[in-house]
LUMVEX-662690 format. One line per field, with one value per residue: residue number from 1; residue in three letters; chain; x, y, z of N, C-alpha, C in turn. Coordinates in nm, 2 decimals, padded with zeros to 4 digits. Layout:
resi <- NUM; ...
resn <- ALA; ...
chain <- A; ...
n_px <- X; ...
n_py <- Y; ...
n_pz <- Z; ...
ca_px <- X; ...
ca_py <- Y; ...
ca_pz <- Z; ...
c_px <- X; ...
c_py <- Y; ...
c_pz <- Z; ...
end
This chain:
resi <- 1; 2; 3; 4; 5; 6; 7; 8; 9; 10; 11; 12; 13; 14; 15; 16; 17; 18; 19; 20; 21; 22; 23; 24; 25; 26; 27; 28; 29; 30; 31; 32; 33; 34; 35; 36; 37; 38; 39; 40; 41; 42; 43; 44; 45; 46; 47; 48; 49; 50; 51; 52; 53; 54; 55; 56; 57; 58; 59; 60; 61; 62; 63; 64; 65; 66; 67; 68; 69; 70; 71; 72; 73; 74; 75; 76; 77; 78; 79; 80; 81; 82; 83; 84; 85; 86; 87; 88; 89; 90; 91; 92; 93; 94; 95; 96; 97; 98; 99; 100; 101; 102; 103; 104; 105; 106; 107; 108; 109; 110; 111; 112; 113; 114; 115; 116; 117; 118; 119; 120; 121; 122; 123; 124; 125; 126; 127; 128; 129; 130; 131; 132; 133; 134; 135; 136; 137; 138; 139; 140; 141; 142; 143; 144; 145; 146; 147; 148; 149; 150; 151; 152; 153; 154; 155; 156; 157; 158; 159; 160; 161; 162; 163; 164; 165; 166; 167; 168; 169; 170; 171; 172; 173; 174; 175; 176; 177; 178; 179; 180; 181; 182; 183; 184; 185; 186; 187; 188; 189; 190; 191; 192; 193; 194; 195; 196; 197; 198; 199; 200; 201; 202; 203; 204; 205; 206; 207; 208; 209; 210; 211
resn <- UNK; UNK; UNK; UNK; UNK; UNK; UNK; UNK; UNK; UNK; UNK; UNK; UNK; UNK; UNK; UNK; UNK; UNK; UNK; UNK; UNK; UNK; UNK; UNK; UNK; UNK; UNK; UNK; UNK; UNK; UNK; UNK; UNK; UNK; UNK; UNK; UNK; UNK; UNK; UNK; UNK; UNK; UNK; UNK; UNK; UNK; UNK; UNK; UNK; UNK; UNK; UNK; UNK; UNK; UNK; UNK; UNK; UNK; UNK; UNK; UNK; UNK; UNK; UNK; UNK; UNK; UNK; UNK; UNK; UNK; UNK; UNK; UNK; UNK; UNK; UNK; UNK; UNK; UNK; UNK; UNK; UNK; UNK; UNK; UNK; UNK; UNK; UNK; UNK; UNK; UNK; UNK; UNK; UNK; UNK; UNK; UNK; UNK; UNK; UNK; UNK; UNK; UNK; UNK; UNK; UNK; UNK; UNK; UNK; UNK; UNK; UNK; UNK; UNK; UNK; UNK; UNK; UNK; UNK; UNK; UNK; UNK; UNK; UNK; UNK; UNK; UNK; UNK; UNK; UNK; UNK; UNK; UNK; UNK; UNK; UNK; UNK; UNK; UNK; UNK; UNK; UNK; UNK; UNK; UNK; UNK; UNK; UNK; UNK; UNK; UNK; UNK; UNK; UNK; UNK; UNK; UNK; UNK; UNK; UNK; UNK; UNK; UNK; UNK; UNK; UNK; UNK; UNK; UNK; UNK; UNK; UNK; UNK; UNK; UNK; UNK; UNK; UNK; UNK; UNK; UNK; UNK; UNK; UNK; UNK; UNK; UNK; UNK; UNK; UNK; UNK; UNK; UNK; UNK; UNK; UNK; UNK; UNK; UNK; UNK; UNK; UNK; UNK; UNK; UNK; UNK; UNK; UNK; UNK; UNK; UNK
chain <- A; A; A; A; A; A; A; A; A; A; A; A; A; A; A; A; A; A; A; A; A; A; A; A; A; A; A; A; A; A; A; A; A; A; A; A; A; A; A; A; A; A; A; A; A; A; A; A; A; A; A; A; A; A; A; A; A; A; A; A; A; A; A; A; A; A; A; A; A; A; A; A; A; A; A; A; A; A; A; A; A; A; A; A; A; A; A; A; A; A; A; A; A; A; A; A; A; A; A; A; A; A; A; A; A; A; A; A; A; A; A; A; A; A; A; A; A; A; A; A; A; A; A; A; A; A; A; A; A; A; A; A; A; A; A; A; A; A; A; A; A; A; A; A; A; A; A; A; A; A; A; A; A; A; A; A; A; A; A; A; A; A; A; A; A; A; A; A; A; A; A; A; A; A; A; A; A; A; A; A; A; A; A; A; A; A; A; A; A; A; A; A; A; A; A; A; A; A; A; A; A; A; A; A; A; A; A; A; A; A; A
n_px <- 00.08; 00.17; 00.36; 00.22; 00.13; 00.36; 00.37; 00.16; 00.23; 00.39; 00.35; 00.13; 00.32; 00.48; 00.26; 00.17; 00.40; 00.42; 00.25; 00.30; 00.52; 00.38; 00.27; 00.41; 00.53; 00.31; 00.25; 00.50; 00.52; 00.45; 00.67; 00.64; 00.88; 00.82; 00.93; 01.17; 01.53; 01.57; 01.48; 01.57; 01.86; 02.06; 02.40; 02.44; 02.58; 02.33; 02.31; 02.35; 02.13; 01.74; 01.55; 01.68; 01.81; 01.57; 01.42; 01.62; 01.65; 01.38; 01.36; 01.55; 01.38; 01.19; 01.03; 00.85; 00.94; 00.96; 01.13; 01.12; 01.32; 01.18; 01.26; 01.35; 01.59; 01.53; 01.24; 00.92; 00.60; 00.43; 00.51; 00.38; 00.19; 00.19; 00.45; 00.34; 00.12; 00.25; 00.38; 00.21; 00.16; 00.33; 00.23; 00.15; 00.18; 00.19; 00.23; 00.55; 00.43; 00.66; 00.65; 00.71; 00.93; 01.09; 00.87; 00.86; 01.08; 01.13; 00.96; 00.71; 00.33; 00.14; -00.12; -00.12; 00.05; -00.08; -00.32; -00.15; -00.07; -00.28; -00.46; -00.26; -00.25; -00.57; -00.55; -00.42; -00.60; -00.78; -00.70; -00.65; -00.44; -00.21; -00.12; 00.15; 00.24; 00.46; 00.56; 00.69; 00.90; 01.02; 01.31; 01.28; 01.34; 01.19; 00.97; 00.75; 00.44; 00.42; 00.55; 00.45; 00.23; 00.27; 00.40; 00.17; 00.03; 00.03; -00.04; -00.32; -00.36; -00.35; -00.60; -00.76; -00.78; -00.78; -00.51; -00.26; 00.05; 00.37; 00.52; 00.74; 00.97; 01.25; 01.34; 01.54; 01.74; 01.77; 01.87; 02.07; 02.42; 02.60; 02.48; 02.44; 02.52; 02.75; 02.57; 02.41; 02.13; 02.11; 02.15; 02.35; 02.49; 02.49; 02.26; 02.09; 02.03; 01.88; 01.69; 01.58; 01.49; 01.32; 01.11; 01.06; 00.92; 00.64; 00.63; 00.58; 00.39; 00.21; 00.24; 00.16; 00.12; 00.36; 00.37
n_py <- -00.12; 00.09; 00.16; 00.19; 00.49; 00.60; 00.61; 00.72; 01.00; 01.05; 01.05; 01.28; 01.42; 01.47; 01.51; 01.77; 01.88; 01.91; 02.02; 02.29; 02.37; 02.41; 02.59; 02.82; 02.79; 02.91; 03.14; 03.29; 03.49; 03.56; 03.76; 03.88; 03.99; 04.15; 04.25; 04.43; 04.52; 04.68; 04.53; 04.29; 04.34; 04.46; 04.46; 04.42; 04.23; 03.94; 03.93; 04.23; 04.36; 04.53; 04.36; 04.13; 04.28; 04.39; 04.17; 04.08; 04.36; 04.31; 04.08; 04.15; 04.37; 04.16; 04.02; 03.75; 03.69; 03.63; 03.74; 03.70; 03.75; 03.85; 03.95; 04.02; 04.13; 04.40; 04.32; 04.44; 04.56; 04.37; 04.17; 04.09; 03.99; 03.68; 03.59; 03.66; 03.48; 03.26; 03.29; 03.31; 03.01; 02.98; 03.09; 03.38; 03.64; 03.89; 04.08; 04.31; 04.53; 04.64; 04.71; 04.85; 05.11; 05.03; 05.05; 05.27; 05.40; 05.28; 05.44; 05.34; 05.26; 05.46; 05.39; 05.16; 05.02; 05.02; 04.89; 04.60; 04.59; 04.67; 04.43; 04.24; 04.34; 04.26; 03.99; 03.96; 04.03; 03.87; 03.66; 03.67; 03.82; 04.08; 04.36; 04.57; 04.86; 05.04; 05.32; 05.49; 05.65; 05.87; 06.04; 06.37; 06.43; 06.36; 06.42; 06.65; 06.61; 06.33; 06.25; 06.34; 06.19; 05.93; 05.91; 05.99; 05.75; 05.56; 05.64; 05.67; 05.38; 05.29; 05.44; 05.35; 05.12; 05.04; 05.07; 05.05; 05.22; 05.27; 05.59; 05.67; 05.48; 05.50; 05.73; 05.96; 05.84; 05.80; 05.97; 06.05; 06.07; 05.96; 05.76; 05.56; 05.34; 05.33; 05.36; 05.52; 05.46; 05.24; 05.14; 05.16; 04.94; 05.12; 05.28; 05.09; 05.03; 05.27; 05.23; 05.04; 05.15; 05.30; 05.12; 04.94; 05.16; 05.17; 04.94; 04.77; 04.89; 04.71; 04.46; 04.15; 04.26; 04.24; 03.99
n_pz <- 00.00; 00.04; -00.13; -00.36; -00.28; -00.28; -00.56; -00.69; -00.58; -00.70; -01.00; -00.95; -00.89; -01.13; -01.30; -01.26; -01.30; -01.53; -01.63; -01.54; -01.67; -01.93; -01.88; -01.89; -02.10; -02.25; -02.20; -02.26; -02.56; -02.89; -03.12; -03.45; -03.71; -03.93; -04.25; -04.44; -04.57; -04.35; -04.15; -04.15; -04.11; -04.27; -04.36; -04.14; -03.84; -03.75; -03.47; -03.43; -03.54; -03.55; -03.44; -03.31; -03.10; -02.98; -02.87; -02.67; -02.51; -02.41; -02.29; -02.05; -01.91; -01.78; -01.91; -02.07; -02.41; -02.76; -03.04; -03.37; -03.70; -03.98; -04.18; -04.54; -04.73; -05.00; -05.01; -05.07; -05.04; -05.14; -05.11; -04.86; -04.80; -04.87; -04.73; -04.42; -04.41; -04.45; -04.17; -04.02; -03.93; -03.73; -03.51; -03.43; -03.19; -03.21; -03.49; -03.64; -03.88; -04.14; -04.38; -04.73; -04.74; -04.96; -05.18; -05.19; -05.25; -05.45; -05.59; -05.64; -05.69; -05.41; -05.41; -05.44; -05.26; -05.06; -05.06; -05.10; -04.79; -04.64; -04.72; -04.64; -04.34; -04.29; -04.29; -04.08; -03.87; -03.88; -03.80; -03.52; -03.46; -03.32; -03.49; -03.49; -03.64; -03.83; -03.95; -04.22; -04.40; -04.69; -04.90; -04.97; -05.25; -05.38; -05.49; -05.34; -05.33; -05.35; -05.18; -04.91; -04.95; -04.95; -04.68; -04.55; -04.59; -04.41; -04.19; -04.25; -04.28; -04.02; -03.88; -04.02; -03.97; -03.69; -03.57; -03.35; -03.39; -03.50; -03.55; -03.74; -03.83; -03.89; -03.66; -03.61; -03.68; -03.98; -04.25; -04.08; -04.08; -03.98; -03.85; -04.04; -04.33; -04.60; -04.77; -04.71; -04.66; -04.54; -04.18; -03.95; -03.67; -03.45; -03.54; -03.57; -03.32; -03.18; -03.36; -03.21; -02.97; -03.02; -03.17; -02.92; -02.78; -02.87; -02.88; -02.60; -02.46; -02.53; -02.43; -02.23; -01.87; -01.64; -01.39
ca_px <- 00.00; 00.29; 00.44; 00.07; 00.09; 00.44; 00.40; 00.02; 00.24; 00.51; 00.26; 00.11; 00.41; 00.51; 00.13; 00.19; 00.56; 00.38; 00.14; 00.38; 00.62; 00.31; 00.22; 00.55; 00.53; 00.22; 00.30; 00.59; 00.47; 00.57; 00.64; 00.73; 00.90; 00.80; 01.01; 01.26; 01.67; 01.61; 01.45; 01.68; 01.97; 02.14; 02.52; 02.55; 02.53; 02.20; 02.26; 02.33; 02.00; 01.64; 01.48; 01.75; 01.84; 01.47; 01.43; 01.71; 01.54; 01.25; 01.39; 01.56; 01.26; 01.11; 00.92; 00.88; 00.88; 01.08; 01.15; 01.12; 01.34; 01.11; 01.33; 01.38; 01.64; 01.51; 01.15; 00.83; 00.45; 00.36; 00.53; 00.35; 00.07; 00.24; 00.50; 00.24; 00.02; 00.35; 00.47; 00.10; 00.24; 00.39; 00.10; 00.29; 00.07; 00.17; 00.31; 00.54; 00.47; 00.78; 00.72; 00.65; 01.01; 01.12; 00.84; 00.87; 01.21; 01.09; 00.87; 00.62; 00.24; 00.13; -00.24; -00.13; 00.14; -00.16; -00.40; -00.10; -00.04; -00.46; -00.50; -00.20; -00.34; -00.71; -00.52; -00.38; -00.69; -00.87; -00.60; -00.66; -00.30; -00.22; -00.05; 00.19; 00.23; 00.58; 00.54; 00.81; 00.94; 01.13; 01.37; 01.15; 01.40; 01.11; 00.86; 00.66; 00.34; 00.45; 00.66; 00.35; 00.12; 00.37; 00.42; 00.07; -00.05; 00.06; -00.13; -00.44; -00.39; -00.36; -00.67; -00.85; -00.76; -00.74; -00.39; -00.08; 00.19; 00.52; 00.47; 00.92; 01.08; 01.35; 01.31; 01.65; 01.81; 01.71; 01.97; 02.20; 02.52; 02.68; 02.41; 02.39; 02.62; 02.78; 02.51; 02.30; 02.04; 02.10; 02.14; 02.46; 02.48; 02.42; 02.13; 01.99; 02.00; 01.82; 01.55; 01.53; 01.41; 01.16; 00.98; 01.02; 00.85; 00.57; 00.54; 00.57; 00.21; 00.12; 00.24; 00.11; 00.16; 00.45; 00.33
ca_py <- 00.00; 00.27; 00.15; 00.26; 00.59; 00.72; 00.61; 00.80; 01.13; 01.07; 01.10; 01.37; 01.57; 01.49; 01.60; 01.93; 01.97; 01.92; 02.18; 02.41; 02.38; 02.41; 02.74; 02.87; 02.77; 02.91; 03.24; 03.34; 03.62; 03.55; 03.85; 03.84; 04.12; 04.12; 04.32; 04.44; 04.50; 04.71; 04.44; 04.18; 04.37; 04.44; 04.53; 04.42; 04.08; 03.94; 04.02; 04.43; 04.36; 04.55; 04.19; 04.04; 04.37; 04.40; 04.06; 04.10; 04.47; 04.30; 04.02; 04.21; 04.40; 04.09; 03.96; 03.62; 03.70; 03.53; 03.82; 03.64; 03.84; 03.82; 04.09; 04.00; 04.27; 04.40; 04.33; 04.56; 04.52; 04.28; 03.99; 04.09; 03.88; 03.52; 03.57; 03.64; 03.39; 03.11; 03.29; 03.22; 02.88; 02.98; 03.15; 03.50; 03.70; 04.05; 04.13; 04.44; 04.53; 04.72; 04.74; 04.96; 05.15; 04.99; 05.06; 05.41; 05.43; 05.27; 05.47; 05.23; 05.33; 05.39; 05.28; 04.97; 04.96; 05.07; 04.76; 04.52; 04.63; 04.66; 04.28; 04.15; 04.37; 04.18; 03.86; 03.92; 04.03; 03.79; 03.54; 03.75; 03.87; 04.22; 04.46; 04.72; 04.91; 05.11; 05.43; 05.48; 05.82; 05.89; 06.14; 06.53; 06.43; 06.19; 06.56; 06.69; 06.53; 06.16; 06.21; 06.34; 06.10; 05.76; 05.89; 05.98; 05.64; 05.47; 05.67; 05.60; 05.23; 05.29; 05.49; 05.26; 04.95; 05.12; 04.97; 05.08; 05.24; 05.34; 05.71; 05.64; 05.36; 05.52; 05.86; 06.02; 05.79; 05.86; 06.10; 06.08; 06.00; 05.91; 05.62; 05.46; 05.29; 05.48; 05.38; 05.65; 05.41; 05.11; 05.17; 05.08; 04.85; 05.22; 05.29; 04.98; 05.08; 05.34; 05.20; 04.92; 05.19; 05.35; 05.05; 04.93; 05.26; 05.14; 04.78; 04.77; 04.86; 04.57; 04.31; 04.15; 04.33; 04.15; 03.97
ca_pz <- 00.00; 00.10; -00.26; -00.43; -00.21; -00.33; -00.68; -00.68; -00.52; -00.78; -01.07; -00.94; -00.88; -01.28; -01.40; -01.23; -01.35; -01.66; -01.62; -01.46; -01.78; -02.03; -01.86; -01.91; -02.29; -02.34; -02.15; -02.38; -02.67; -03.00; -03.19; -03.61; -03.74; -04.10; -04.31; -04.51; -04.50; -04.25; -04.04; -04.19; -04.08; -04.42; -04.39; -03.98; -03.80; -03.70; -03.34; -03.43; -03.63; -03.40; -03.36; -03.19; -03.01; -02.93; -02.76; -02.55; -02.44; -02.35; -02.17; -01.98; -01.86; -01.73; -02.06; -02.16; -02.59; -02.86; -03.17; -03.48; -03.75; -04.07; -04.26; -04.61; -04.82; -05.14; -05.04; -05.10; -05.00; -05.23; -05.04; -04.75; -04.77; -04.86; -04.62; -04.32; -04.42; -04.40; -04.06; -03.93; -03.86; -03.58; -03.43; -03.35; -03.10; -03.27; -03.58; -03.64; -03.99; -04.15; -04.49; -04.80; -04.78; -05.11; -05.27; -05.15; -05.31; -05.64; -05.69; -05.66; -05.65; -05.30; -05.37; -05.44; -05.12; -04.93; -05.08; -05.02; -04.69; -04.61; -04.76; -04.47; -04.22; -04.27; -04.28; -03.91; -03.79; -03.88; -03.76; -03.38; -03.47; -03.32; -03.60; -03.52; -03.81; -03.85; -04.07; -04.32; -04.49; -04.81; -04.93; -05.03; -05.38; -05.47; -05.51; -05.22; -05.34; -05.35; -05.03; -04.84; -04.99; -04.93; -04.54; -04.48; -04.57; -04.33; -04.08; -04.30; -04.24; -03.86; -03.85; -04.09; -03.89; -03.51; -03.56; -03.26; -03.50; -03.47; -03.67; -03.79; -03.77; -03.86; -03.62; -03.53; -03.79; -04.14; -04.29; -04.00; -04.19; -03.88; -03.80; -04.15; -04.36; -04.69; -04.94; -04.65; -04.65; -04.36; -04.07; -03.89; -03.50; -03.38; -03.55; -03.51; -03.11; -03.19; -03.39; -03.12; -02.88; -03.15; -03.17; -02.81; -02.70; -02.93; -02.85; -02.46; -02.41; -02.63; -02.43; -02.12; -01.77; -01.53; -01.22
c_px <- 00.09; 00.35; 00.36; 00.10; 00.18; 00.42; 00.28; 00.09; 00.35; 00.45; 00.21; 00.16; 00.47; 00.36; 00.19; 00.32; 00.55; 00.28; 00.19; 00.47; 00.51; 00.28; 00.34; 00.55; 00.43; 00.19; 00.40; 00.50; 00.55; 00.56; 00.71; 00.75; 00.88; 00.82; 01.06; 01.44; 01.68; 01.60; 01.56; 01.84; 02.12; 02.32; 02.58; 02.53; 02.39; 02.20; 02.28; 02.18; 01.85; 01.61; 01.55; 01.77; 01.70; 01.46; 01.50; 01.62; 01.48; 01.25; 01.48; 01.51; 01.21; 01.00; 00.98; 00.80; 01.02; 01.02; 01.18; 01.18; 01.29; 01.24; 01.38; 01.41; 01.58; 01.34; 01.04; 00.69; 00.38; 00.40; 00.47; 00.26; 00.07; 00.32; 00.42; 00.18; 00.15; 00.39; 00.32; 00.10; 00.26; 00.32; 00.16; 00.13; 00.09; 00.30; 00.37; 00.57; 00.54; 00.81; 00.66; 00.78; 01.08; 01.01; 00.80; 01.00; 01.25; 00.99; 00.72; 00.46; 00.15; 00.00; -00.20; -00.03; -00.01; -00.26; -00.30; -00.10; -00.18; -00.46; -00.43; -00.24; -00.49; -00.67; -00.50; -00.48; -00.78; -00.84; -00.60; -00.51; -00.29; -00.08; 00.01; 00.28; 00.35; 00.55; 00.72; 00.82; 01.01; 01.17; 01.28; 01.23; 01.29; 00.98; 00.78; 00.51; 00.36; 00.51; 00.53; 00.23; 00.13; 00.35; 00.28; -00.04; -00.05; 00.02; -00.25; -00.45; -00.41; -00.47; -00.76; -00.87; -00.77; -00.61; -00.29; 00.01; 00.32; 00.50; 00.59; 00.98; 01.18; 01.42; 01.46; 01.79; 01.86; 01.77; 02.05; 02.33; 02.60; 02.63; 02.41; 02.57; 02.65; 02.71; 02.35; 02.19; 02.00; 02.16; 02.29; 02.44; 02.39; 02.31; 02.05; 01.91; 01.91; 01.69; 01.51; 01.42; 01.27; 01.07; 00.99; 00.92; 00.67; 00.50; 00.55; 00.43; 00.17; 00.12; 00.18; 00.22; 00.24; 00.41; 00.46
c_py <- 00.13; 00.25; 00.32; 00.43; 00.68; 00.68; 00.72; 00.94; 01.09; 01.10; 01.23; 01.49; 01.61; 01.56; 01.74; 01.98; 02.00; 02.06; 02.33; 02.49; 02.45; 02.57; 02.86; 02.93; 02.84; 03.09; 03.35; 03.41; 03.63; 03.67; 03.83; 03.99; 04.11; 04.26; 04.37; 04.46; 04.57; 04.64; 04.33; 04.22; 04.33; 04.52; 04.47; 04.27; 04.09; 03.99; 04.17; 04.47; 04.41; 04.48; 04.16; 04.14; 04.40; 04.30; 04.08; 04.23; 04.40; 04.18; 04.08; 04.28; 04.28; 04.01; 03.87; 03.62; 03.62; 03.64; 03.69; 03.78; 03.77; 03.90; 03.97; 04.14; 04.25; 04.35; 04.45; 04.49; 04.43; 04.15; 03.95; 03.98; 03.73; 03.52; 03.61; 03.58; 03.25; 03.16; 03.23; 03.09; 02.91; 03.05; 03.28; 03.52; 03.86; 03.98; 04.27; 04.46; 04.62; 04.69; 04.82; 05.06; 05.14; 05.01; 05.19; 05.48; 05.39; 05.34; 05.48; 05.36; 05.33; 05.41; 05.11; 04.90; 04.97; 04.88; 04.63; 04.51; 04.61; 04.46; 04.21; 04.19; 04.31; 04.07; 03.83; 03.93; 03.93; 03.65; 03.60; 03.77; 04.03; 04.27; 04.62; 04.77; 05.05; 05.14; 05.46; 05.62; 05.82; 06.02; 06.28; 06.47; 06.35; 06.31; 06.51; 06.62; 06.36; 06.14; 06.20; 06.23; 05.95; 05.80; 05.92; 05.85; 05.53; 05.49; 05.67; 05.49; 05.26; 05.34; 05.38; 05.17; 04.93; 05.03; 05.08; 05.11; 05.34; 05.45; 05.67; 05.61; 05.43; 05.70; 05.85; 05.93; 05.80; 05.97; 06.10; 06.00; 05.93; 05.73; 05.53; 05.43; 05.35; 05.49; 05.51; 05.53; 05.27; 05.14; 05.08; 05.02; 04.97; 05.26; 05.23; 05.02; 05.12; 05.30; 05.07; 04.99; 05.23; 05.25; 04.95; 05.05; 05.25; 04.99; 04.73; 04.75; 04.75; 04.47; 04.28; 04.20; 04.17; 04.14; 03.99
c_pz <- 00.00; -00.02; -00.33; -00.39; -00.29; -00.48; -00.75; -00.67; -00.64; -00.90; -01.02; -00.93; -01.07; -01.34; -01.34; -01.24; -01.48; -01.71; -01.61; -01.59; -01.91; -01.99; -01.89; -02.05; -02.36; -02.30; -02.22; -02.50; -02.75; -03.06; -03.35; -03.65; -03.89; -04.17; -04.41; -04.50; -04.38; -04.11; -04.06; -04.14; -04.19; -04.35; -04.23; -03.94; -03.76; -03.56; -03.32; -03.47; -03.51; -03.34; -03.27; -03.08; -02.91; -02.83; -02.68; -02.44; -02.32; -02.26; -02.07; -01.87; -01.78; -01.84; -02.11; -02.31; -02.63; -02.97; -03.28; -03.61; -03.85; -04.18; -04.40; -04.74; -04.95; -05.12; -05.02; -05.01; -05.04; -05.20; -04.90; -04.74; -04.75; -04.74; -04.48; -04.32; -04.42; -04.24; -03.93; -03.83; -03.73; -03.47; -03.34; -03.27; -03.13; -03.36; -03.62; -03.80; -04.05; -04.26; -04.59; -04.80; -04.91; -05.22; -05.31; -05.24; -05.43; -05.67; -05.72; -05.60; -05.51; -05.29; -05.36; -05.35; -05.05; -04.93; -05.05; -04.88; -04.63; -04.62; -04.59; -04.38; -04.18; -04.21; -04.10; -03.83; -03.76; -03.80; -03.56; -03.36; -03.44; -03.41; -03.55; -03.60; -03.74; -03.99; -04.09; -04.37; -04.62; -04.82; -05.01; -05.22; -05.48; -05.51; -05.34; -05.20; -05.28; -05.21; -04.92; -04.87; -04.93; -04.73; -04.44; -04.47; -04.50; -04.18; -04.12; -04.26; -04.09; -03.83; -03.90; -04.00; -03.74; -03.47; -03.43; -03.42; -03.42; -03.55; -03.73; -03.76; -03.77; -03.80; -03.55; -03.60; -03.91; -04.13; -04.20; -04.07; -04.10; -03.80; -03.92; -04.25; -04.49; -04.76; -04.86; -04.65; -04.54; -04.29; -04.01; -03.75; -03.43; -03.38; -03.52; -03.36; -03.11; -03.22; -03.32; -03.05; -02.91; -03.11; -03.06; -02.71; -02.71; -02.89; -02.73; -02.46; -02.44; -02.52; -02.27; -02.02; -01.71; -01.42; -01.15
end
């Protein structure tokens, strides 16, 4: 009988180490950074790169998250939608979307960043994915119209959508010749820092409060 007794208390101490571990697991807050080089961390290591510098941030604070760096250089708006619909998978619990720069800098027409960008924004919602949306700028060289048009749509989507946004990712960055690398357009370790804080100033509130 006194076998039965501890083998009964030895089971029950594993269900609830099981329990204890699962709560842990399920506690953690995935976040995907879905991107471009600047998320990808074009020109520096992955750990100079915001994601990884982010994570760290935020574990440090006391926050159980895992940063997922999505960043793919040389992409636009138009990959948004496939690649968010395969990162799904992983069932993030916010996505920070960070893209439409490239298509800012081709050119590109920003109704049709806006309707990319709108399409993956549905997608997350619908998916109970929270979206914070990092506003983007380009150079006045691109005319006054197009520049204001490209930087104000990105606070259209945030209004449209009652999305959390970063208003510039790259605020206190962009143009500093001292933060970016020589082609002026990525961002060097330093910068990065920088735009860690940007969009930790932004995605704090998001996440759950620390007991």
């Amino acid at each position: 009988m006194k076998y039965f007794r501890h083998l009964i208390l030895r089971l029950l101490l594993i269900i609830v180490g099981i329990i204890f571990l699962s709560g842990i697991a399920f506690a953690q807050t995935l976040i995907v950074a879905l991107g471009d080089s600047l998320t990808e961390g074009f020109g520096v290591s992955r750990e100079e790169a915001y994601p990884y510098l982010l994570e760290k941030a935020l574990l440090r604070k006391g926050y159980v998250v895992k940063v997922i760096n999505a960043g793919i250089s040389g992409s636009t708006s138009a990959s948004a939608y496939s690649r968010l619909k395969w990162y799904i998978r992983t069932k993030p619990d916010i996505v920070i979307l960070a893209l439409g720069g490239n298509d800012g800098l081709r050119g590109l027409s920003v109704e049709h960043m806006k309707k990319n960008l709108s399409k993956s924004i549905e997608l997350a919602q619908s998916e109970k994915i929270l979206v914070l949306l990092a506003g983007m700028q380009i150079p006045l060289n691109y005319g006054t119209e197009y520049t204001e048009s490209f930087r104000n749509s990105f606070h259209e989507l945030a209004k449209n959508y009652k999305l959390p946004m970063i208003p510039f990712l790259l605020k206190e960055v962009g143009g500093v010749s001292s933060l970016n690398q020589p082609d002026g357009l990525h961002p060097t370790p330093e910068g990065h820092q920088i735009i860690t804080r940007n969009v930790l100033e932004y995605l704090e509130p998001l996440l759950p409060e620390i007991n």
